[in-house]
N, C-alpha and C positions, 0 to 999 in steps of 0.2 A: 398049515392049519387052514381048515376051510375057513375064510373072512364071513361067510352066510349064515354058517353056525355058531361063531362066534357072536356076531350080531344077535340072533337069535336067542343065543342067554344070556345076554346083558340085557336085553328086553324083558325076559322073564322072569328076573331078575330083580328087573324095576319095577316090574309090575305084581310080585308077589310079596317087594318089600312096601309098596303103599298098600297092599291088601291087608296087613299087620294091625293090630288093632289099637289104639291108641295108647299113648303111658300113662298109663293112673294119676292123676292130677294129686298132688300132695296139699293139703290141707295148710297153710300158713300159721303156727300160731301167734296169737296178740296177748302185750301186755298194755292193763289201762296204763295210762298216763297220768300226772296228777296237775288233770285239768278240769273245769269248769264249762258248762255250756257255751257260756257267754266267751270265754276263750278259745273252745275248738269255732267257734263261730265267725268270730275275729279272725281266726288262722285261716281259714275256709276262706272269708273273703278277699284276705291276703292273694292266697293262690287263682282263686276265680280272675283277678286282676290283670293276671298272667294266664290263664288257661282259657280265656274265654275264648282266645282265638282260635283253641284246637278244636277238630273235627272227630266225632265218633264213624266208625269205630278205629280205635288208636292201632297204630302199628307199633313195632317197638322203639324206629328212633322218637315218637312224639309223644309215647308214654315215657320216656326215658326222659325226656323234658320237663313230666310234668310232675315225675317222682323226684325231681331235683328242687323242683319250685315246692314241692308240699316238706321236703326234710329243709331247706330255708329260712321259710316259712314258721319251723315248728323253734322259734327260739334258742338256738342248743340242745334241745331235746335229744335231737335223733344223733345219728354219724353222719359227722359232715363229710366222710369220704362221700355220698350219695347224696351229698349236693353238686355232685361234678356228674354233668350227662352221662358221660363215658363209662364210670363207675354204676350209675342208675340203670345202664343199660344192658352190662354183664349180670347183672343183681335178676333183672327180667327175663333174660334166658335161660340164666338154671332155675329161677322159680317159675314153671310152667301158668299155675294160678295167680299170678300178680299182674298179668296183662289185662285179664278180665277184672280183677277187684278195681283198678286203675280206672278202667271202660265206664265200670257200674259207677261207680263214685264221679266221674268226670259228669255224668247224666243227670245226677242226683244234686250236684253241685256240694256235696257233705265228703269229707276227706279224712272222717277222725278214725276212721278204721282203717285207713293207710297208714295214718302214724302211730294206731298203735302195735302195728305187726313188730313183733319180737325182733326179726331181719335187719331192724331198721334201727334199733336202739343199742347201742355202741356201751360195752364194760364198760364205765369210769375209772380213769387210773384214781380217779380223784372225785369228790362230793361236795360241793359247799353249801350250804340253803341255809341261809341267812333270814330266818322269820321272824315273823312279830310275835312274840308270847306273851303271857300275863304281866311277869317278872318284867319285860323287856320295853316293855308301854312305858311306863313309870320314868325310867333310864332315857329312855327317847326324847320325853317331854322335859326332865330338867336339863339335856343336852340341848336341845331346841333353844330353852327361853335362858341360856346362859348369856352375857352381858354382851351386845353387841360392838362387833369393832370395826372401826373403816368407816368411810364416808359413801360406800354403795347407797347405800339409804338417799343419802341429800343429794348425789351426785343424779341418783332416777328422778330423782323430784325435779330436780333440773333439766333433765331430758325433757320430762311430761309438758314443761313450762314451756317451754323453746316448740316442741312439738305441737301444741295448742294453741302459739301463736303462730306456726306456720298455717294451720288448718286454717283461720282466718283469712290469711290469703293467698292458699293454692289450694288446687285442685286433690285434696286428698279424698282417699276412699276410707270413708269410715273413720271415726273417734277412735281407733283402738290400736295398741301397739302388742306384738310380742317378746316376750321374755324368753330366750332361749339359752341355751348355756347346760354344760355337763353334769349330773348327778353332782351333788355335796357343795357347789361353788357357792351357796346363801340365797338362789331366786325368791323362792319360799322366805325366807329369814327378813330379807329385803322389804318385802312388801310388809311383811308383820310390823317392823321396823316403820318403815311409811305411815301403817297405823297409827301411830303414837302422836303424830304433826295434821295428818289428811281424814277424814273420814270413806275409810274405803269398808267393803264390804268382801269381806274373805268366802272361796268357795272351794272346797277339794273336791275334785272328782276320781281323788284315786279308789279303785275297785275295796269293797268292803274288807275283804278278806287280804288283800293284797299289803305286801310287806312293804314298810318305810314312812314317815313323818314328815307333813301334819297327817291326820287322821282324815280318814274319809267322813263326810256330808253324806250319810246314806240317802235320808231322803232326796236329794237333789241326784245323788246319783244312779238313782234306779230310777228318776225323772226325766234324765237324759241319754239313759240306757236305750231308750226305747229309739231314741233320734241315730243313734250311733248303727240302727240298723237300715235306718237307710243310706239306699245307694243312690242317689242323686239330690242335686240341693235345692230342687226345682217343687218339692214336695208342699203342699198346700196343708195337711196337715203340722207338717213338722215348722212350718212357717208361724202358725197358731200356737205349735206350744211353746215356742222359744218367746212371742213378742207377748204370751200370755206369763210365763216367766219372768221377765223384764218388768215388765207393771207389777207381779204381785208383791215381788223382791223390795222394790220401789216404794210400793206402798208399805207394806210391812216397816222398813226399817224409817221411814217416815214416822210411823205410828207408835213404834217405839221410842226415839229420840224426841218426841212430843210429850208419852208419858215419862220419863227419863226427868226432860226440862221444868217439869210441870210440879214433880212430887217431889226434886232434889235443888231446884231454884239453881241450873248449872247455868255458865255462862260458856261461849266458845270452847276457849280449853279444857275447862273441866268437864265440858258434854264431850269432848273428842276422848278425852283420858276416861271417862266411864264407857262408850261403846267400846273401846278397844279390850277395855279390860273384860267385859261381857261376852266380846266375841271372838278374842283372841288370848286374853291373860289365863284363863285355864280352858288349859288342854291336854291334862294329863294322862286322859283315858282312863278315869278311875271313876267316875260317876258325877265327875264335875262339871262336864261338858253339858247338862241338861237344860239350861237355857240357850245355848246356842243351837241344838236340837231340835225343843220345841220351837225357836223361830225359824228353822228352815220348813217343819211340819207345818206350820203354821202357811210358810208361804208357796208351798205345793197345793194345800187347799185351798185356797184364793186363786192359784195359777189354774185349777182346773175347774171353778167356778167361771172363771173368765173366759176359757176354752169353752166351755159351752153355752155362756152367751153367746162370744163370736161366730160357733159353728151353727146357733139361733139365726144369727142375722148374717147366714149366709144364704137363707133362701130368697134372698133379695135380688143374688146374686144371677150370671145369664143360667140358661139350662145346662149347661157343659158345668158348670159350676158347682150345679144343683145334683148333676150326676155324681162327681168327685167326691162330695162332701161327705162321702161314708168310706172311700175309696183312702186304705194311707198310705200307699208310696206307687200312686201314677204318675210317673212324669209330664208336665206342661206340652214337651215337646210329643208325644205321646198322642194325645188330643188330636192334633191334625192328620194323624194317619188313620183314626176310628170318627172322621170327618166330622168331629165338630171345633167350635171357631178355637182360636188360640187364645191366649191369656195375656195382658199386659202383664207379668208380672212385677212389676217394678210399679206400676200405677197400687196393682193389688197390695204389695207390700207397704207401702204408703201412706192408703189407707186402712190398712192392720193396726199399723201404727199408733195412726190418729185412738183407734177405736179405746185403748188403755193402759198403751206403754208412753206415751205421748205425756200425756195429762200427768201422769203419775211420778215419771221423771223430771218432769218441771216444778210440779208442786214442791218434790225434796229439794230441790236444788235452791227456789226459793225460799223453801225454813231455813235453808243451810246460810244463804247469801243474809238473812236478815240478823240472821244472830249477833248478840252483841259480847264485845269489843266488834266491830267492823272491821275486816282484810287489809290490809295496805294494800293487796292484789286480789283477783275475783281467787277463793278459793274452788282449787279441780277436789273432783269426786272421783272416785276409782270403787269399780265393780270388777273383781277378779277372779280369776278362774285357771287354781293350780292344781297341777296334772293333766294338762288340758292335753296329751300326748295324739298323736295320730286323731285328732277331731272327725275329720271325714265331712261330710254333706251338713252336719249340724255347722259346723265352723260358719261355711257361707252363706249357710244362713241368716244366722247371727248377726255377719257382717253385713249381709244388706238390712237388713231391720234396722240396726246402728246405723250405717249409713242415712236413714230417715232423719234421724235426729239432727236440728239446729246446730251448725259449727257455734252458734253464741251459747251455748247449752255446756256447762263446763263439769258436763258427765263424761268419765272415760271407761274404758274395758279393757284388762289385759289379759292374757290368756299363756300361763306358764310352763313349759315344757323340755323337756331334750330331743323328741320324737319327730319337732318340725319337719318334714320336707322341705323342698324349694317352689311347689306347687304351695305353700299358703302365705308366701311373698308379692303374691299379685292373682288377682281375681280369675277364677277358668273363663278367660275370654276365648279358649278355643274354642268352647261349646256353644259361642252361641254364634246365632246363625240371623236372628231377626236385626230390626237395628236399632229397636227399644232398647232392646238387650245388649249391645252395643253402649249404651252410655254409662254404661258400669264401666269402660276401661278407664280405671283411673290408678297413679299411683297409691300403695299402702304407705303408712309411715310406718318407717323401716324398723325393723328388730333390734330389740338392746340386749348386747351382748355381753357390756359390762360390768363383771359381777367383782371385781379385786383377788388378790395374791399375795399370798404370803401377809396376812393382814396381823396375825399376833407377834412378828418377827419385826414389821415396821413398825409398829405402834408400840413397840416396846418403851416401859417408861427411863429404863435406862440407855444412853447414847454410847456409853462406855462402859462394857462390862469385864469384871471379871469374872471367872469362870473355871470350875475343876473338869479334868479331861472328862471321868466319866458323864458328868452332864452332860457333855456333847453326841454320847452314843447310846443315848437313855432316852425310849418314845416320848417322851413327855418334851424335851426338846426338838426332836426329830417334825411332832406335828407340828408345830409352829412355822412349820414351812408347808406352803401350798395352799389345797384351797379349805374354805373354814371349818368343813367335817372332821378334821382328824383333833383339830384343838377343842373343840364343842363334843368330843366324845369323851377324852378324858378330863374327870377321874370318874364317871358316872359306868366305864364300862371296863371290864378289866382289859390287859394289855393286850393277852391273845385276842380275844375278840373285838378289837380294836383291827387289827393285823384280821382275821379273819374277814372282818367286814372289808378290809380295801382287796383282798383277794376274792373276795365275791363279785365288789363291783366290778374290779379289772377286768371279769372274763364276763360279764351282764348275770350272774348268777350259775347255777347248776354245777356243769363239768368245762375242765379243761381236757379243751386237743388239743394237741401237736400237730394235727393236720388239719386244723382249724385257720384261716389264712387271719380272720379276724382278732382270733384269741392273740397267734404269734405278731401281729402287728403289735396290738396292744402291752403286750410282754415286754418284747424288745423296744418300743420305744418309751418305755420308762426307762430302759435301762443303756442302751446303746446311742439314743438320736435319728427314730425313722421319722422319715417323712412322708408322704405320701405325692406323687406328681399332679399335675391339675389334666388325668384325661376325665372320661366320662366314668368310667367303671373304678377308678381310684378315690374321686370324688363319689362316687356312692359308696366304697370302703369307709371311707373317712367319717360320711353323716354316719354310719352305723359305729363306728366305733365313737362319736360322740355322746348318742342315745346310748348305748351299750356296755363301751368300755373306757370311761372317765378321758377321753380325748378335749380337749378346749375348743370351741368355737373363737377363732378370731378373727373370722372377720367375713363379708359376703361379698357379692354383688348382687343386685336387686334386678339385674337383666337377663342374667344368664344363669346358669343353673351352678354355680358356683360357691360353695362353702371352701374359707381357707382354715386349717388347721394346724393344733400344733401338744405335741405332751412335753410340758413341761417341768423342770426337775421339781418332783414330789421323794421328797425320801421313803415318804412311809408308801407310796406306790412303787415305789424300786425296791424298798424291801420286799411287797407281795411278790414281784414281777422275780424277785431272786429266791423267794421262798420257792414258789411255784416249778422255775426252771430246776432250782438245785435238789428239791424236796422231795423229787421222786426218782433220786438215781441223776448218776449221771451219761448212762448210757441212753438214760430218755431222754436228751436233750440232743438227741441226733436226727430225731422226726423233727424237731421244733427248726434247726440248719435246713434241713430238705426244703421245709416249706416255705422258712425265707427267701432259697434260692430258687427252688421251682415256679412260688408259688406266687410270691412277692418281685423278686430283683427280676427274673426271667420274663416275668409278664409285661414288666416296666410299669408297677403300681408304686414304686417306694424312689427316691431319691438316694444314688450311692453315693455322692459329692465324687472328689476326687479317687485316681485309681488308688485301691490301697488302704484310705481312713476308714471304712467301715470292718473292711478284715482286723486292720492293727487296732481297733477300740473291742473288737468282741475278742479279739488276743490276751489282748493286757486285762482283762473283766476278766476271762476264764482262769488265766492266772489267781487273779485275788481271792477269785472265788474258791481255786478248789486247794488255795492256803487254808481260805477260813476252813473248810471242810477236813483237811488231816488235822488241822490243830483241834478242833472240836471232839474229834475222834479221838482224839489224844487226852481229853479232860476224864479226871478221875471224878469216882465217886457218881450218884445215882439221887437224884436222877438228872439226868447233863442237860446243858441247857440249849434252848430252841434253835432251830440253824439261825430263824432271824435277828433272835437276840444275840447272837456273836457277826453276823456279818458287818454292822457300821462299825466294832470296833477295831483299833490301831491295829493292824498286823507288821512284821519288820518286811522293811525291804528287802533287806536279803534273802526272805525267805521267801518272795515272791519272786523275784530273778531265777534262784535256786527250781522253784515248779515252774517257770517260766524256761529255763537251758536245760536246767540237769544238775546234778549236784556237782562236779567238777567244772561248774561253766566257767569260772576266773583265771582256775589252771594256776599258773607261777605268781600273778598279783594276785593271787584270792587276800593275803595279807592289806595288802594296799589298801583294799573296798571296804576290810573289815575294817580296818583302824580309822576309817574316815565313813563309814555308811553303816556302821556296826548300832548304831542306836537310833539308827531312819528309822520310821513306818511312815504309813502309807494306811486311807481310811475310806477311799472313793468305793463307793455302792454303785454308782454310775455314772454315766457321762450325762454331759450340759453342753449350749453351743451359742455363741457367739456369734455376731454377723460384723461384729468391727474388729478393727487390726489392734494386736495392743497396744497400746505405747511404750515411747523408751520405758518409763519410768510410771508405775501403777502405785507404787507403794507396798507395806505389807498389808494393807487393807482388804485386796484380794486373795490373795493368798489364805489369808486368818480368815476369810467367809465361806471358802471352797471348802476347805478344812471343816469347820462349823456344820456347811450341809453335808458333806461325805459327799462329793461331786469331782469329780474330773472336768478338765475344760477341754471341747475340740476347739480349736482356735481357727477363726475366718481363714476363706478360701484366698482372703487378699492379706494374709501374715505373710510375710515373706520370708522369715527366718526358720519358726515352728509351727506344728501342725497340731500339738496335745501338749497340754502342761498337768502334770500330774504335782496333788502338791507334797511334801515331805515333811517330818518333825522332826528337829532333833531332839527334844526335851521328854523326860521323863512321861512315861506312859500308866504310874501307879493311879489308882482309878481314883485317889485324893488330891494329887499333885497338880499345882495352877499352870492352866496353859499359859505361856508363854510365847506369843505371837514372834518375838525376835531371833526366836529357835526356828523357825518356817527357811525353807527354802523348797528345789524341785527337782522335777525331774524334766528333760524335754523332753521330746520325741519328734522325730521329721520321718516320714514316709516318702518314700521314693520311684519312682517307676521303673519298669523294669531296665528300660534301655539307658537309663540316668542314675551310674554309679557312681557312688558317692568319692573312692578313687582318691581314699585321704582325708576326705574335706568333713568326716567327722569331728574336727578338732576346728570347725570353722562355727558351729552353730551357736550363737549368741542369747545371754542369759536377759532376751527382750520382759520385759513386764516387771522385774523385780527391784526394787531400790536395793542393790548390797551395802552391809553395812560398812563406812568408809572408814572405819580402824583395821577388823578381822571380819573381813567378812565369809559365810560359811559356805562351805564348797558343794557343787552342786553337779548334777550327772544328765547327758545328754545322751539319749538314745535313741540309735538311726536303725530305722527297720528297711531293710530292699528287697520286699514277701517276692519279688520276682525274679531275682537274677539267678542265673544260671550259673557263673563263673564266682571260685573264693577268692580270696583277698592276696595281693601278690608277696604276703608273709608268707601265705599259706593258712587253710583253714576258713571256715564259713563265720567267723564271731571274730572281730578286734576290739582288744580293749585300749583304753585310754587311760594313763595316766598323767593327774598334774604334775607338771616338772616344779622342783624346788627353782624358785624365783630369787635371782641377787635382788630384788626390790621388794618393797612388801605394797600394799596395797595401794596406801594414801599416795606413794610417790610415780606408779603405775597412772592411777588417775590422773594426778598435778602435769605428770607429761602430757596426756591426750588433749586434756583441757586446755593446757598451752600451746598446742599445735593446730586446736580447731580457732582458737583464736588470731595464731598467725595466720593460718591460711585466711580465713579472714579479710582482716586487715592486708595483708599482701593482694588479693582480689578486688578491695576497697582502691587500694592505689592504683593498681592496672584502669581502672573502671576510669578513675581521674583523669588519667596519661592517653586517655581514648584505644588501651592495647584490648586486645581481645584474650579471655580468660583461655587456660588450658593449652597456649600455644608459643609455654615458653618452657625449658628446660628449669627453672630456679619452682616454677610457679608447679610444676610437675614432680622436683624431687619432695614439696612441700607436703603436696598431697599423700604421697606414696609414705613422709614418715608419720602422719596423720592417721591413715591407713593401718601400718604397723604397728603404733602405739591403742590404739583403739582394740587390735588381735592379740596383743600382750598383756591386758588389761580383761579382755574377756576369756581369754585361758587361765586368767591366776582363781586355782582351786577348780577346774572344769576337769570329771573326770567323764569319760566316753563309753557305751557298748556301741560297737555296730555290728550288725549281722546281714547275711544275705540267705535268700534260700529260704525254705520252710523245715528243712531238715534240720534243724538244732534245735528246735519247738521242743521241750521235752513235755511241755502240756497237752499239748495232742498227742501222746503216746496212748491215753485212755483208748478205750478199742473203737473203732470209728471217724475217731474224733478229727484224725488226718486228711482221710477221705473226703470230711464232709466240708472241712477248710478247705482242703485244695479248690472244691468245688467254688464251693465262694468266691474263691480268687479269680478264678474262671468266666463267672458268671460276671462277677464287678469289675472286674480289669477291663481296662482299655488296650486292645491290641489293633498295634500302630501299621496299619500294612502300606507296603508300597514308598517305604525309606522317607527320603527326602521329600521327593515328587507331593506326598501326602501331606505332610510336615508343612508343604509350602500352603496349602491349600485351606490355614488358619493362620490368619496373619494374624501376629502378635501373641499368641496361644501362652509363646510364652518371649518374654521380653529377652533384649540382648540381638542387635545389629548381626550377629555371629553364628546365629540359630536360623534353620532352616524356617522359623515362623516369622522371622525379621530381615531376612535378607534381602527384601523388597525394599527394606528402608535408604534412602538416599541424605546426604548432607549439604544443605541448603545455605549459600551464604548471599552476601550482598554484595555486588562489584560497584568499582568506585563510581560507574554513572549513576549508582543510583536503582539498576533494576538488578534480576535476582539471577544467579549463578549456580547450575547444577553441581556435584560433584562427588564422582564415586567412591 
């Protein structure tokens, strides 16, 4: 073949295929969204945030970018597969037109036609939109103002005290604290609360229309609507409406508490208990709210009376000045590029101050300080401001205005939220560059994060209660655990929607994904025990799922960008968190596994603890779970009831072993288990965790509480015997019949690694945490899971069971030996100590120990029955289709694999204890020779 002619039509080739005329651009269609200006606006500048650094015109990896920051961005709205570049960027290649819609809209700086392309908005398996209705207002507000419990209230009061005399002598920036803390924990409730003791002045800023309790301050927030648009905090106008704010506020409720004292002859208390009631005692949404209303109208028209004073007697001010003063969002810094002079701002802010937020805060604080009875302490003032979410440029503003005010001025200002960042912990010192502006760096005082737990559960008026089983797996007891929304909503709302409202909050509203990394965070750690690591991209998981999806804030650092968190056992969020997993199939719970291990474990955002406890807790949950699930299936008559109202109740043990092995899993003892575990259940919803070891000896105290919430315990990574304590009942299950806490015993569990088989020693695991009872006490089952090994048991067979052997002793005389022998030993060690011998190195003093030892292993076998297993293959619960797959994967992912034998082994001393172990063998035995100095020995 000629090579010239060849050449020749590949040329021709190329060149008749770029002559081809282009592919018809396909048209994208869009659906609106159901959003609001003011929120594609919000979302808009969300993305600008992040896009301002890209350059036009976009190629596709940097559209691919920015189509990941706008679906983000858009709340759950869109498919979060296209918040992943990668996905964003295949999405732009077969849609020929979305390159350019991307281009246009990056120019435009406006993004809402990107989110609402059809392309972009994902089926919902699922729907939740939890609104405010007519009906629903009503219900809100006597949930609200139901009796408060806990001492949050006095305990803040106490903060503010402490904090006010710090301000006096350090260096703090600004009067003002924030309240941060997860949706439902009482922030709002607190401060109402506070009302009752303080004269504070309450302010919502939540969106008019927007869903949830207290009610929005319209006027105030279409006041402050306008501030929320600006992008810098540097703003000369927005500086006037906030200190024009402050004064009219001021004044106002001054002028009220005057005419109040004047017409009603109130003293102290009773003027604190008449404002509260006016400004806070109705709020039901029903047309009661009218004077709290007209005094917010009231004082928007005095703030903007006062606004145009001061923008009057800004022509006093230099020429640069004079130029801005119609100008509303030119930056200060700004100025010296269009060469005129710079601004003090901070002298300017100053004197703002002076001109009628000054005068006006002093005045009230003075009627306040004169009233009679007189304080035992100066009374504080609080000006607050709840929903204060993502503030922006208006915040620090605010903050430096406040910051003008006298630390002897015992005005303060909170500002309420979930939304914080870690940017409104300490002032944007990076922006500034002058060295006026420099003497803002000062500490904030620090954010209060403590809102209380489980408050209707402690403050019960009973210490000892009796109690019938089904109360314990009926919502009504269920919410009294957690934080204060689930108790303050019933009986005002029915059950389901109760249960609906916590599966709304857990996912932030809208739809649940599976491939949502947020959502399956949120999910699973109600229900299994995630955690999150402290990187940078885990800690911004975390802040979002506290804003988002009911995570706890517990705790900060005020240096580093650092939020610690944690979800705590909430029953009625582990019921949403199992409604949601199980509610929609269970073959859809195999995207939910993917993304914990792709998405979570793989990236190294979630903490797995040891190899092995996070596989064996979602083992033994999918078990219970999909008991509850056939027995449900199994209920007659119509119309059956809701997966979540049967998941806290009792299910038998047997019958979760049973979907846990396989229905033959006992083989020749199946008799054995039944006659001795035949009336067990088992009630855990979800796991809980621990960070202490247990003791010998807990009582039945824990046991009867675990039971109470439907909780499993993981037990500390420094237990040394068990790894999971599951608890068991023996006593009757009829939904009349009295618990009986003396019927409690358990289940253990030890998890094992791969290379550490157990090789027997199932029959070694000790019943640490529980007092047995010392007549008959009831028998109890330990199970050893090995999800890694490879080799069966040298019976034969991946599963050994364990039977208790019939005992010639019975309980009391079992114990009577041990106790006798810790006692000799003892004493025996007591005399050596005398005789100057050294302990352990004598034959008498050695067989002591050894039947110490033994009596101690005969003692904790009596009634101990065993499963162990190796392998993943006997799992008859992951037989569902996938379900194996998706586990092994897990194991995979979470396992620790030991390479390189011993050599490696060495290379973590003490990893694990024992002289004998490749992490101990470095240990040497150290004694004292007779001169006196110190003698090695191997």
């Amino acid at each position: 073949m000629d090579p010239t002619a060849t050449t020749k039509r590949l040329l021709s080739a190329s060149s008749s295929s770029t002559s081809r005329p282009p592919r018809k651009t396909r048209r994208l269609e869009t659906v609106p969204l159901p959003l609001s200006d003011a929120q594609h606006k919000e979302m808009d500048q969300r993305v600008w945030e992040s896009a301002s650094m890209l350059d036009t015109p976009l190629n596709p990896r940097r559209a691919a970018l920015l189509l990941s920051w706008i679906v983000e961005s858009a709340d759950d709205l869109l498919d979060p597969t296209y918040g992943r570049p990668a996905k964003a960027r295949d999405l732009i290649i077969r849609e020929d037109s979305l390159l350019t819609q991307l281009g246009d809209a990056l120019e435009k700086r406006q993004f809402s036609q990107i989110r609402e392309l059809k392309c972009l908005q994902a089926t919902p398996p699922r729907a939740i939109d939890f609104r405010l209705s007519h009906d629903v207002i009503p219900r809100l507000s006597l949930a609200y103002n139901t009796s408060f419990i806990g001492d949050a209230a006095t305990c803040f009061h106490q903060e503010l005290r402490s904090a006010d005399a710090c301000v006096q002598t350090t260096h703090k920036y600004a009067k003002a604290m924030l309240v941060i803390q997860s949706s439902g924990t009482g922030k709002s409730r607190m401060l109402t609360e506070l009302g009752k003791t303080l004269f504070t002045l309450p302010i919502c800023l939540r969106s008019p229309d927007g869903a949830g309790y207290p009610l929005s301050d319209e006027p105030v927030y279409h006041y402050f609507k306008t501030l929320w648009e600006k992008e810098h905090d540097l703003s000369i106008s927005g500086h006037i409406a906030i200190a024009s704010f402050i004064a009219a506020a001021h004044t106002k409720m001054l002028e009220c508490l005057q005419t109040a004292q004047t017409e009603r002859n109130l003293d102290r208390p009773g003027l604190v208990q008449h404002w509260h009631s006016m400004m806070e005692g109705n709020r039901e949404g029903c047309g009661s709210r009218a004077y709290r209303l007209q005094f917010f109208l009231d004082v928007i028209q005095q703030a903007e009376e006062f606004k145009a004073e001061v923008n009057n007697q800004m022509e006093c001010f230099s020429k640069g000045v004079q130029r801005l003063a119609g100008l509303e969002s030119v930056p200060l810094h700004e100025w010296a590029e269009e060469g005129w002079p710079p601004m003090d701002i901070l002298g300017f802010t100053a004197q703002l101050y002076k001109i009628h937020a000054e005068q006006a805060t002093v005045n009230l604080c003075t009627f306040l300080y004169k009233l009679e009875p007189p304080p035992d302490k100066p009374q504080l003032s609080v000006m607050y401001f709840d929903e204060a979410d993502e503030p922006g440029a208006w915040y620090w503003i605010m903050m430096r205005i406040i910051n003008c005010q006298a630390t002897s001025t015992p005005m303060w200002y909170v500002f309420m939220g979930t939304r914080f960042r870690f940017q409104y912990l300490k002032p944007p010192v990076e922006k500034f560059s002058a060295p006026w502006m420099k003497l803002e760096v000062a500490e904030l005082v620090g954010p209060y994060i403590a809102m209380g737990f489980d408050q209707r559960i402690r403050h019960s008026r009973m210490e000892m209660e009796t109690i019938q089983i089904k109360e314990l797996y009926q919502l009504e007891h269920l919410c009294k655990y957690g934080r204060p929304l689930w108790g303050a909503s019933l009986p005002e709302f029915p059950k389901g929607e109760v249960l609906e409202m916590a599966i709304s909050k857990l996912i932030g509203g809208g739809v649940f994904h599976p491939e949502n990394k947020d959502h399956v965070l949120a999910v699973l750690s109600q229900r299994v025990c995630l955690e999150p690591v402290l990187s940078m991209e885990a800690i911004e998981l975390a802040n979002r799922s506290i804003s988002h999806h009911m995570r706890l804030l517990t705790g900060y650092s005020q240096r580093e960008p650092i939020f610690h968190t944690h979800s705590p056992s909430e029953p009625v969020l582990a019921l949403a968190a199992g409604e949601i997993m199980c509610g929609y199939g269970l073959k859809n719970q195999i995207p939910i596994w993917h993304t914990l291990t792709q998405e979570l474990c793989c990236s190294g955002l979630v903490k797995m603890g040891l190899m092995g406890d996070l596989g064996a807790r979602i083992l033994l949950l999918l078990a219970r779970d999909l008991t509850v699930i056939n027995n449900k299936d199994k209920v007659q008559g119509f119309p059956k009831p809701a997966l979540w109202e049967e998941f806290p109740k009792p299910v038998a043990l047997l019958q979760v072993l049973q979907t846990l092995l396989g229905k033959d899993w006992a083989g020749e003892k199946e008799s054995a288990f039944n006659e001795v575990f035949g009336k067990a259940h088992v009630n855990f919803t979800h796991w809980m965790m621990t960070e202490e070891a247990l003791p010998e000896e807990t009582g039945l105290k824990l046991l009867a509480n675990l039971w109470a919430r439907g909780a499993a315990l993981q037990c500390s990574y420094k237990q040394g015997s068990i790894d999971m304590l599951i608890v068991l009942y023996h006593g009757s299950i009829e939904p009349n019949a009295a618990f009986d806490p003396s019927l409690l015993s358990m289940l253990v569990v030890q998890v094992k690694h791969p290379q550490e088989m157990f090789v027997g020693r199932e029959m070694m695991m000790r019943p640490v945490g529980i007092v047995r009872d010392q007549v008959d006490p009831l028998p109890y089952l330990s199970l050893g899971l090995e999800l890694g090994a490879q080799t069966q048991y040298h019976e034969g067979g991946w599963v050994a069971l364990g039977v208790a052997e019939t005992s010639e002793k019975d309980w009391r005389t079992l114990f009577n030996e041990w106790t006798d022998m810790v006692k000799s030993v003892a004493e025996y060690e007591k005399g050596l100590k005398k005789v100057g011998k050294k302990e352990g190195k004598d034959e008498v003093g050695w067989q002591k120990r050894d039947k110490m030892k033994k009596s101690r292993a005969a003692m904790d076998a009596f009634k101990r029955y065993s499963i162990s297993i190796r392998g993943t293959d006997s799992y008859a619960v992951l037989n569902v289709p996938g379900w194996r797959e998706a586990f092994q994967t897990l194991l995979e992912v979470t396992g620790e694999k030991e390479m390189g034998g011993e050599l490696v082994q060495q290379m973590w001393p003490l990893r694990r204890l024992g002289d004998s172990t490749p992490h101990g063998i470095w240990m040497r035995t150290y004694m004292r020779d007779e001169e006196g100095g110190v003698e090695r020995r191997g």
